[in-house]
N, C-alpha and C positions, 0 to 999 in steps of 0.2 A: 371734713373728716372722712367720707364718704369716698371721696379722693386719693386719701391718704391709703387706705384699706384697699382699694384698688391697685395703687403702685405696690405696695409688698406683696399682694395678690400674682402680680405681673411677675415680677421681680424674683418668687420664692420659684415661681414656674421656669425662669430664666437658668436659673441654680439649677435647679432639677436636672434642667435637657443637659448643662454643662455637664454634670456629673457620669450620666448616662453615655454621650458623645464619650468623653473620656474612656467608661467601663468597654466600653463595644470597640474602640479602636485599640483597646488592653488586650481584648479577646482577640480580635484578628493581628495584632501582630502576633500572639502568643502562636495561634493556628500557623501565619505565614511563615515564624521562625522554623517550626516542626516541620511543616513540607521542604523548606531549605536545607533540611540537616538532611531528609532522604535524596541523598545523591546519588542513590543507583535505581536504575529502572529497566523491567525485563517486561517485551510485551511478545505478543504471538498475534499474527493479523493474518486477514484474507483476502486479496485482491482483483479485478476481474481482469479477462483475456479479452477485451473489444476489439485490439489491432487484432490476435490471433482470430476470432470469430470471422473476422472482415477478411484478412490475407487468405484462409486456409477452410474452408465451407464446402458442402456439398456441391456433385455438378449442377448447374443449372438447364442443359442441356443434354439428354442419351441421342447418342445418331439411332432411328430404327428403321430408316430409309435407305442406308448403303448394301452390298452384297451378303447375303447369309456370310462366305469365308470371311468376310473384313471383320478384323479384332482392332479392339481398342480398352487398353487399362485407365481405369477411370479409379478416382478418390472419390469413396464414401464412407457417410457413417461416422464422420467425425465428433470425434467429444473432445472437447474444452475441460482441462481438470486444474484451469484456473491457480490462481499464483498462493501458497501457504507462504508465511515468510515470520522470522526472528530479528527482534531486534537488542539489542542492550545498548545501554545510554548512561556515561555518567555526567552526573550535573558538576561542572568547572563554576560558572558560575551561577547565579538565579537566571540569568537571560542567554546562557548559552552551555550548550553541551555538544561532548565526543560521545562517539559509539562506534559500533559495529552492525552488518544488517544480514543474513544471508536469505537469499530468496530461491524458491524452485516452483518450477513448472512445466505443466507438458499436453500435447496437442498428440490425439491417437487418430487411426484412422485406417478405413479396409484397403486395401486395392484388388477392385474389382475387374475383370475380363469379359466385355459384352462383343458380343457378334455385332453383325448390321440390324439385325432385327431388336436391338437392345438386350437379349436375352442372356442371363449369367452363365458364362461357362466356366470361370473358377474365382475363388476368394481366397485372396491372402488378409487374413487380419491381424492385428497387433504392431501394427507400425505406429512409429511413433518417433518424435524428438522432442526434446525438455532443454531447458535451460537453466542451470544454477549460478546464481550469481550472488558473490561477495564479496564489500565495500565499506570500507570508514566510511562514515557520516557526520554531519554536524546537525544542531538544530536551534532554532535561535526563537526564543518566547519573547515576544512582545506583546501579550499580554497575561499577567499573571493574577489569578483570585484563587485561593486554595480548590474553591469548588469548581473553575472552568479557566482553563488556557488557552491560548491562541497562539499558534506559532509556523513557520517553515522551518525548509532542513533543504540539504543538499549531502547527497553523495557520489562516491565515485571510485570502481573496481576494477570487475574484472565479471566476464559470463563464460561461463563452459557451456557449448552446445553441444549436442550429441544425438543418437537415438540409433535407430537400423537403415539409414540411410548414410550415404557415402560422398564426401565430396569430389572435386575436379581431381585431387590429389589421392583419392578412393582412402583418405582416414575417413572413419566415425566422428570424429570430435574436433571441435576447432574452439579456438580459444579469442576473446573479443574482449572490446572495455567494454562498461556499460556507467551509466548514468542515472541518475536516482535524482529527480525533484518535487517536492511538495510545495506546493504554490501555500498553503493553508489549510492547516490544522487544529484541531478543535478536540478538545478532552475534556469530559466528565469525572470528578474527582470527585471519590467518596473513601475520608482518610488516607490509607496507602493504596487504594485500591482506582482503576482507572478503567472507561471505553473511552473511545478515539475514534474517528471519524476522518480521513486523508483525503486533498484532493492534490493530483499531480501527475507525473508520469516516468515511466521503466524504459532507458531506452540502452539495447544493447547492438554491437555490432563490429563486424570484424575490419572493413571498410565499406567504402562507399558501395558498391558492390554487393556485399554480403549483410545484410541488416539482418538479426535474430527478434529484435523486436521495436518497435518507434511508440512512442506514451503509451505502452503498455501498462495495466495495472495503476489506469487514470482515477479510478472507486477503490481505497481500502477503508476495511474495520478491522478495530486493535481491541484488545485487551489484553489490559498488565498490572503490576505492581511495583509500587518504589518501596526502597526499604535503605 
């Protein structure tokens, strides 16, 4: 008897979790469907400049041992103002989307006049070049849970470079493709509301020759919204 009271014991426990399993995979489809129907997504991110820091930095050397007349223009002072960038995204399917991306950024910088003895004889400041670049994108979810994503993207444009400097051809501006990859991506989902986390890299250039930027913008953070 004893026996008996124990298997319906077991048994009534068995039903229960059945029930439950069932209500909780009710609820997450119900969530999954909801994030499937928001198929637009607008986010606003910030990227770093690690190639610009490394290409484009202070001198590491002043001559102060050459002749008081000897001049020499040197770059200093430069600021990194780092990559602001938009994107939009619409969702084609649950594991794949089109978009759009535009990106901007820009590297300032003095140029200074030192004698032999290292000593400033004039300053030009406010020089600078930026780059804006925009590109269709894709981006492909491979893993999906309402509250956390996982996914890459690829794109591929176009860069306007520019600034107060002049090329071989003395334009300002010269025009380049550029390349967009996200090796993997990571977002924090709370309802419509999202951060993001990117790793990958920016790379623009007009050819071989002329590079504006190589895994540029390898570190971004997003935030956006789907609706």
């Amino acid at each position: 008897m004893q026996n008996f009271y124990y298997f319906c014991s077991v048994k009534r426990i068995f039903y229960i979790l059945i029930v439950l399993s069932c209500v909780s995979l009710s609820m997450f489809g119900e969530e999954r469907w909801a994030y499937i129907q928001q198929r637009h997504e607008v986010r606003l991110g910030w990227g770093d400049q690690l190639f610009e820091s490394l290409m484009w930095h202070n001198p590491t050397n002043i001559a102060t041992t050459m002749p008081v007349d000897w001049q020499h223009i040197y770059r200093e002072d430069f600021k990194h103002r780092q990559h602001i960038w938009m994107e939009y995204q619409w969702r084609y399917l649950e594991w794949i989307s089109f978009g759009a991306m535009y990106d901007m950024s820009e590297v300032g910088w003095s140029e200074v006049t030192r004698n032999g003895a290292g000593t400033e004889l004039s300053r030009s400041d406010r020089k600078f070049f930026y780059n804006l670049v925009l590109m269709p994108t894709v981006r492909f979810t491979y893993f999906f849970h309402p509250y956390v994503n996982l996914y890459s993207g690829l794109g591929f444009g176009m860069d306007i470079n520019g600034g107060t400097e002049v090329n071989g051809l003395g334009h300002k501006t010269d025009v380049g493709m550029a390349i967009n990859i996200t090796l993997i991506g990571v977002s924090a989902n709370y309802e419509r509301w999202f951060m993001a986390f990117d790793l990958g890299g920016l790379t623009a250039l007009k050819n071989k020759n002329t590079v504006f930027m190589a895994a540029s913008r390898m570190i971004n953070f997003s935030v956006g919204a789907r609706f």
